[in-house]
N, C-alpha and C positions, 0 to 999 in steps of 0.2 A: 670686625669688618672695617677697610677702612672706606671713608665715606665723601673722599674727597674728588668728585667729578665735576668739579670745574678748575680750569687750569687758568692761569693767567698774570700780566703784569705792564710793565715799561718796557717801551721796547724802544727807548729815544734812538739808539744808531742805528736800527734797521735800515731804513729808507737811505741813509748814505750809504748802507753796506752794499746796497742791490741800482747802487747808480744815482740817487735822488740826491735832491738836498735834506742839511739839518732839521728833519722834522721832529717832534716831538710826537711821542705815540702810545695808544693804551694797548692792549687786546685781550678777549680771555677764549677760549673754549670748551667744551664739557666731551664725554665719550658715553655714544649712545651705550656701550657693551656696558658701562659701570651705571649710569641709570638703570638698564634693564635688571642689572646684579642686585640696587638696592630694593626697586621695587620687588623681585623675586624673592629677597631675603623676609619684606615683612610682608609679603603676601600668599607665602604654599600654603596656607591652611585654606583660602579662601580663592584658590585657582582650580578649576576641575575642566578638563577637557570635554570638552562638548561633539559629541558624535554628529556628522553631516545629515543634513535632511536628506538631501538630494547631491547624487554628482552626475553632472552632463558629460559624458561621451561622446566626442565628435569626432570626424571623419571628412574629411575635406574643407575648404574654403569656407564655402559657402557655408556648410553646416557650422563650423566656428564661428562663423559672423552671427546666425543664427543663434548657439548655444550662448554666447556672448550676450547679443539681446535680451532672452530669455532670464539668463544668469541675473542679470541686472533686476527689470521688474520683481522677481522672486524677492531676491535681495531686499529691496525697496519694501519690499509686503513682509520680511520678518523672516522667509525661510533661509536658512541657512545652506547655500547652496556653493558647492566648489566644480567646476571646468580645469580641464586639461590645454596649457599655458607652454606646454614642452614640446608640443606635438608627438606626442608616445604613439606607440601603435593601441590600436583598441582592446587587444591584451592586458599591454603594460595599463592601460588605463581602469580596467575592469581589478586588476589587482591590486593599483593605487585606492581604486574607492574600497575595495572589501578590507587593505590594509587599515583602513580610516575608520570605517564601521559605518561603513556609509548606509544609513536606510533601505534606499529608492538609489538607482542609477537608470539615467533616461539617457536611449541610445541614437542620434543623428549623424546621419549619412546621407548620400546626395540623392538616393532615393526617398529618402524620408520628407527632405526639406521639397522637394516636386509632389509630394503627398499630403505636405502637413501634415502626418501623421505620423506615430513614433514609439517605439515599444519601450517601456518603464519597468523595471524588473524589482519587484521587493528583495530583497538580499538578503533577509532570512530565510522566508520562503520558497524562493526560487521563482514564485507566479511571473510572468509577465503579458502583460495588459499595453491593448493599441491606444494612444491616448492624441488627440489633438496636440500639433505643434502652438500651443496658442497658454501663455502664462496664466491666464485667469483659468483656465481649464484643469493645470499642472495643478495651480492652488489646491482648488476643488478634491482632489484625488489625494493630495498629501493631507489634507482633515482631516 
């Protein structure tokens, strides 16, 4: 493997090449893709993809603003939690979390967010359960 991601040197006649005067000059830079290459190289034994706690499904404005807040505290408290960033339809979104393996997917819509309340589906099971719009709540039900 070769292992050289950083580039660099003297670059004394740039600065006259692009208009300036005789300056003298260093520069280097690195490429994230060959970092990510080496760390991958000595790390697959010790990489395992981690399946999602929770993914938020949302449905308008408001509910993304919402889902977004929510997203965050979770976050903050340790679960591992992914929202829809594409605007997909609630479909496309329902199939990105089960792609994922996603646990829990909790669903927000402009009804929900006038309700505070909000259906959480297990995605083995199929159950789903009304639960408070409110993160200390969500916590509570993901333990």
């Amino acid at each position: 493997m070769d292992l050289q991601f950083f580039g660099g040197g003297r670059y004394d006649g740039l600065v006259k090449e692009v208009g300036g005067g005789d300056t003298p000059a260093v520069g280097w830079a690195t490429g994230m893709d060959r970092l990510v290459d080496v760390f991958l190289s000595y790390n697959k034994d010790k990489l395992k993809e981690k399946n999602i706690d929770l993914y938020i499904a949302s449905i308008g404005e408001e509910a993304n603003v919402l889902a977004f807040k929510i997203t965050n505290e979770l976050r903050y408290k340790g679960i591992y939690v992914e929202k829809d960033i594409c605007s997909r339809s609630i479909g496309s979104q329902f199939k990105y979390a089960n792609k994922k393996m996603a646990k829990y997917v909790l669903t927000i819509g402009e009804t929900e967010v006038k309700e505070k309340i909000a259906k959480i589906k297990n995605m083995e099971s199929g159950e789903e359960t009304d639960i408070p719009l409110d993160a200390e709540k969500i916590l509570e039900y993901l333990a």
